[in-house]
C-alpha positions, 0 to 999 in steps of 0.5 A: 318834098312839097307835097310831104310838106302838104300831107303833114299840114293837111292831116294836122289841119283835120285833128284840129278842125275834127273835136274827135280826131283832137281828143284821140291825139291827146290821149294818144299823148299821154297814155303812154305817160300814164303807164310809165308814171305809175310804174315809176311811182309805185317802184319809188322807194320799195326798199326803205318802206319794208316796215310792214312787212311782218316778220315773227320772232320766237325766242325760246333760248335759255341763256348760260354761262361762261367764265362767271358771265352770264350770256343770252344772246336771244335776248340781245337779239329781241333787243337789236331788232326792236331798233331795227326798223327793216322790217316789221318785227313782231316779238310772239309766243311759238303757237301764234307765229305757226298760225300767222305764217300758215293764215298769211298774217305773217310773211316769215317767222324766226325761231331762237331755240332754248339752247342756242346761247348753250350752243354758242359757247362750246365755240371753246371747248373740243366738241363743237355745237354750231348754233341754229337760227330756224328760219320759215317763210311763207312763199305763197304770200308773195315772191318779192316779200320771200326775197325781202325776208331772206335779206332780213334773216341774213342781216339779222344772223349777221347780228348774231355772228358779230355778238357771238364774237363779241361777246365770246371774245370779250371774255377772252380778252378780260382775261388776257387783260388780268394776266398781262397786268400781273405780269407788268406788275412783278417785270422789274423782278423778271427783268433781274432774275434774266439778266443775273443769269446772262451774267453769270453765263458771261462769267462762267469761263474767267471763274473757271479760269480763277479756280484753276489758279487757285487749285494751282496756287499761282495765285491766292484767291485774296491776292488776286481779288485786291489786285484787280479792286484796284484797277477796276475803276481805271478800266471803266474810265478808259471805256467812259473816254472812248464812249465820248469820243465816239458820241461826240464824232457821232453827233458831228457825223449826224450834223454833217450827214443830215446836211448832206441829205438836204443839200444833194438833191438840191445839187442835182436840181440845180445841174438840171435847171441849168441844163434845161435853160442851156438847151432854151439857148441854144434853140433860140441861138439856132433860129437866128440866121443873118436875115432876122430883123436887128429887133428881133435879134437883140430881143433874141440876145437879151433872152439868151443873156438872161438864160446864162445868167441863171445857168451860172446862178445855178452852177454856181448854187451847186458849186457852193453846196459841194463846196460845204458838203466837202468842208463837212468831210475834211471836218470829219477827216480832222478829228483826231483820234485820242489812243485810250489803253487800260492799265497793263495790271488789269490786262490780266483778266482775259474780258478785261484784255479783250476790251483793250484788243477792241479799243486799238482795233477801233483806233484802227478802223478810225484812222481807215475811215479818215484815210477814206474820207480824205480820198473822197474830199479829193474826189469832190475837190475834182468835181468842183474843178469840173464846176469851175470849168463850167464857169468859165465858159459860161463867163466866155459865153456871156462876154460874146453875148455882151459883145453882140449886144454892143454892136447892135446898140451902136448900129452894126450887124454882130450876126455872121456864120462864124461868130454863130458857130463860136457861140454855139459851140461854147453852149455845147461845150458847157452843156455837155460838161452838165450833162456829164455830172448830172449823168454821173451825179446818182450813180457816182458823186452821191454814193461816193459822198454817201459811202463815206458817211455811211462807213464812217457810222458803220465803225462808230455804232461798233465802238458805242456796242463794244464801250456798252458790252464792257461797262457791262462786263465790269460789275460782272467782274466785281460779282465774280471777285465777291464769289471768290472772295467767300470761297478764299478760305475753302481748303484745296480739297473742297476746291477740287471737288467744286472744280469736278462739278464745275462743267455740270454747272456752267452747261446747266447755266448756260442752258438756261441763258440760252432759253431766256435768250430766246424768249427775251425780245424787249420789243416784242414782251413790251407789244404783247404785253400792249396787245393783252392789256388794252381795253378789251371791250374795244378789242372784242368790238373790233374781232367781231366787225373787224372790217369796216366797208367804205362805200363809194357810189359812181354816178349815184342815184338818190332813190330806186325811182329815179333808177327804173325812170330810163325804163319805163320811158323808154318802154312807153315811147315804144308802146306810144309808137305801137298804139299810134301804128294801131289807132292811125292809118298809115295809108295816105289819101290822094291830095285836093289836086288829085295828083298821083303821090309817089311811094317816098311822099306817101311815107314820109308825109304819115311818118311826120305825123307819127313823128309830131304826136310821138314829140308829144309823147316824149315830151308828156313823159319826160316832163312828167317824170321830172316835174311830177315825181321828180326823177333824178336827173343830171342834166334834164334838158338833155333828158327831154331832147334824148326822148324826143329822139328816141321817140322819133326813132321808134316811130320810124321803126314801127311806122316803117314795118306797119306801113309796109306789112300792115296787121303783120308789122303790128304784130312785130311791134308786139314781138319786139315789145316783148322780146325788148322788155325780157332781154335788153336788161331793162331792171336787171343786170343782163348777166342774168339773163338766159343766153339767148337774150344775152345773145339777142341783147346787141341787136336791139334798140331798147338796149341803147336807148336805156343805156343812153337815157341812164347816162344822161340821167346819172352822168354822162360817159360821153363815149357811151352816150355817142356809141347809143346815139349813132347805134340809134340813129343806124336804126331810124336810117336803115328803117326809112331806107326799107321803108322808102325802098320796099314799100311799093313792091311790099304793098302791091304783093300784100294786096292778094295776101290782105284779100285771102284774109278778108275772103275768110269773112274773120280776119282783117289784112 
């Protein structure tokens, strides 16, 4: 390698000592910078400074009406677009914007046809008129500005969409608004028109009953009616009774049940933090053997003390928490249930007989509930025995570790095969009665506790229903009494022929109760009439953008220069590399000594050259980019090296295949130039490339040097960047490899190919 060493110094000492060798490698240095500076800059921000491109707009739309509203979306549209600076709007008559597209004063122009607000509107009515924007563009001028105008066309009918909706909504939600506000105004009177009707319908078989009794004359009409006056208020102070009562357990149950969620999980937490510090133990227990130092023993000791201690702090937490949960139940268990019974004279009327049915049922249930609830204070109470158990081995455990600790604090050896089995197995012992409760405790303790409570509501939350539904059927009954009492002193005759009509009447008001049933959710008329009486600006703005995008940006970059940076400096590096290969010789000169140079030294003593100005290069570029159009760049320091690389890695392809194929390898610089810029998704998403690049993509290097230079500028993904670095470093290996291998046997067979070429008198070899 000595004399790669002498050929690398020798060709540097000619440059300097040569003025013109040194302004070539100079500029060798930074042309390349000077193509991928100018390019960056001038893609610095295309997007954001679209401002000039003039786009016409004509608004011929009329405008019309609808529902006493005028509308002209044209000339909102002329309205949103003087603010929207994407563009270079320019607001002018038909005439002048035909002429300006055709003379390329404009690029695009935008026609709002007279009757496009018309159009707009039949959006309610049968016969639909799509609206239509008419859209020119002149593609002539320039490509990219189509493509700018086309997404400014569709931001601008995007606009459009959202104040069609708008605007048509709108309407449609003031009305909606005015209806829901009468309806809210007359609900007290809807609210007892439909529950004069459910009552009516509840009734209807007890009034049937009455008439038949009275055709009958088992019972006089007034008779029957003072009668039951008389008891009516000692039937509703019964169900006032029962109704406290049944709250009152209630409030308890709630107290209790809320407590119950809050401690049981605690429960559990506690088992495990028990279980957990066991198992510490008993691995500390097991690592001790008779050789361990008495030290090391008594910290041992003192560790495993300490876990016990708070094992049966834990137990002991839990064993508390049990114990109140069962103090609830048995409170629960205690109530007594009072025995509520209406009197016997008003158990005539079937409702009112009915409700004093459902009152000893609910006793019933009650008193089952209590009987369930005891049986699961039993089930607790053997749980806490179970507890207990625990702690008195834990009491033994500590005892024994105790007594160990005595021995060693006066100077005994306590540590013997037997007296570790005995410890051990009582850590066993109380683990495996954790593990039991703490296995069992979900699917069996909790919903045993939980089953009760729940049952327990179950019953309660019949009763209140039940208590509701005959408070309610009391004023029925009264309203029914007033009916009879204004029919007492019809004759037998008008009694039997309301009796024929009766089944006409009670089908027909039953009907009706039905219907109303059907339609009477108080929930859902309370959120329609909500949803039709809000705000209905706020409404029509949110049909027409009801989706509001949040946009997250991965690795962002603050500005499209910075984005197309990865690329144009990698394509530099290679056009650098390709200009060194044309500009300097690869073959090398004999030495001062004269001696013959082997292949190998030959090569690597130019490559270092290639490789010293292509530094160079690198550094020009990446530099540049950075400190002169501030390129955006996570880690910059990273960015410079990585370009070195780079450059050195190209150098070696381009240097290896001149080297060896002299004008030919130029001219695979060339195809590999040409072929990396169209297919290694260099400003494009691959994707969309013809599948013979997308197939070509894997194969060449621009596609990691890109692709490593982007991660080091936006952010590092550390495995992508490894996978381009080493698949780079494949490239540069394998060409010094062919280079060092084949440039002898290369060389000698292009000497006659160089030879026919010049012979030609118009080609160099």
């Amino acid at each position: 390698m000595k004399n790669v060493v002498k050929i690398f110094i020798r060709d540097i000492k000619n440059i300097f000592t040569n003025w013109a060798a040194s302004v070539v490698v100079i500029a060798l240095m930074i042309i390349p910078s000077l193509y991928s500076l100018t390019n960056i800059e001038a893609s610095w921000d295309p997007y954001d400074n679209t401002k000039g491109v003039e786009v016409a707009v004509i608004n011929e739309d009329k405008g019309t009406a609808y529902k006493d509203q005028d509308i002209n979306l044209g000339k909102e549209l002329v309205d949103k677009l003087k603010d929207n600076d994407k563009l270079g709007w320019v607001f002018v008559d038909k005439q002048t914007a035909e002429e300006g597209l055709i003379n390329e004063k404009y690029y695009a122009t935008i026609e709002i046809p007279e009757d496009f607000s018309e159009d707009v509107v039949t959006i309610t009515k049968k016969d639909l008129i799509k609206p239509k924007l008419i859209y020119t563009v002149n593609e002539k001028k320039n490509v990219i500005a189509s493509k700018i105008t086309d997404a400014g066309v569709e931001t601008v009918k995007t606009e459009l969409d959202q104040n069609i909706v708008k605007n048509i909504s709108g309407i449609m939600f003031r009305l909606c608004d005015e209806i829901g506000v009468d309806i809210q105004n007359n609900r007290p009177q809807l609210r007892n028109i439909m529950d004069s009707v459910y009552k009516l319908d509840d009734n209807m078989p007890e009034l049937e009953q009455m008439l038949d009794e009275a055709i009958n004359g088992t019972i006089s009409a007034s008779d029957l009616i003072d009668k039951t006056n008389e008891l009516i208020p000692t039937a509703a102070d019964t169900i006032d009774e029962t109704t406290e009562f049944l709250n009152n357990t209630q409030n308890v149950l709630d107290e209790n049940q809320e407590d119950l969620q809050k401690e049981s999980p605690k429960i559990k937490e506690d088992l495990i933090e028990a279980e957990n510090a066991l198992d510490t133990t008993n691995v500390e227990f097991k690592n001790i053997d008779e050789k361990i130092m008495p030290e090391v023993e008594k910290k041992t000791l003192l560790q495993a003390l300490d876990t016990v201690k708070a094992t049966k702090t834990s137990v002991d937490d839990a064993k508390t928490k049990l114990k109140d949960i069962k103090k609830a139940i048995d409170k629960l268990s205690e109530i007594e249930v009072p025995k509520l019974s209406i009197p016997a004279g008003l158990q005539d009327s079937e409702e009112i007989s009915k409700i004093q049915e459902s009152l000893d049922k609910q006793r019933e249930a009650l008193k089952n509930a209590q009987d369930a609830l005891n049986e699961e204070s039993r089930e607790i109470s053997k749980v806490i025995d179970r507890f207990d158990a625990i702690d008195d081995n834990l009491d033994k455990l500590i005892d024994r570790i105790n007594g160990d600790l005595d021995k060693l604090n006066n100077g005994g050896n306590p540590i013997d095969t037997q007296n570790l089995t005995d410890t051990i197995k009582v850590l066993d012992d109380v683990h495996a009665l954790i593990s039991n409760i703490t296995d069992s405790y979900d699917s069996e303790i909790a919903p045993t506790i939980n089953k009760g409570f729940d049952s327990m509501r179950e019953i309660l939350d019949d009763g209140l229903n039940l208590s509701a539904q005959g408070k309610k059927t009391l004023p029925d009954v009264q309203e029914m009494l007033n009916t009879f009492r204004n029919t007492a002193d019809l004759s037998n005759d008008e009694l039997k022929k309301l009796k024929e009509k009766f089944p006409d009447i009670k089908n027909n008001v039953h009907e009706l109760a039905e219907r109303l049933k059907k339609i009477d959710n108080e929930d859902d008329i309370n959120e329609l009439l909500d949803m039709i009486t809000n705000d209905w600006n706020t409404q029509s703005d949110f049909l027409s953008s009801p989706v509001e995008i949040q946009d997250n940006r991965l690795f962002p970059w603050p500005n499209y220069g910075s984005t197309v940076t990865p690329f144009y400096t990698v394509l530099c590096l290679w056009i650098g590399g390709y200009i060194l290969s044309v500009l300097i010789e690869t073959e090398v000169q004999p030495l001062e000594d004269k001696k013959e140079l082997k292949n190998y030294e030959k090569y690597f003593g130019r490559l270092s050259l290639f490789i010293f100005i292509g530094i160079g290069q690198a550094l020009v570029a990446s530099l540049g980019a950075l400190l002169l159009l501030h390129s955006y760049a996570v880690h910059p320091i990273m960015f410079v090296l990585y370009c070195i690389f780079i450059s050195i890695v190209f150098n070696c392809i381009i240097y290896t295949s001149v080297s060896l194929l002299g004008y030919g390898g130029i001219v695979i610089g060339v195809v590999l130039l040409v072929i990396q810029v169209a297919g290694t998704g260099g400003n494009f998403p691959i994707e969309v490339n013809p599948v013979g690049f997308q197939e070509l993509f894997p194969f060449l290097p621009f596609t990691y040097a890109i692709s490593g230079v982007r991660q080091i500028m936006a952010g590092i993904v550390y495995a992508i960047l490894f996978k381009d670095s080493i698949i780079l470093g494949l490239f540069m290996i394998g060409s010094i490899i062919i280079g060092v291998l084949f440039k002898k046997s290369i060389n000698e067979k292009r000497i006659n190919i160089v030879k026919k070429l010049k012979d030609s008198s118009i080609m160099n070899g």
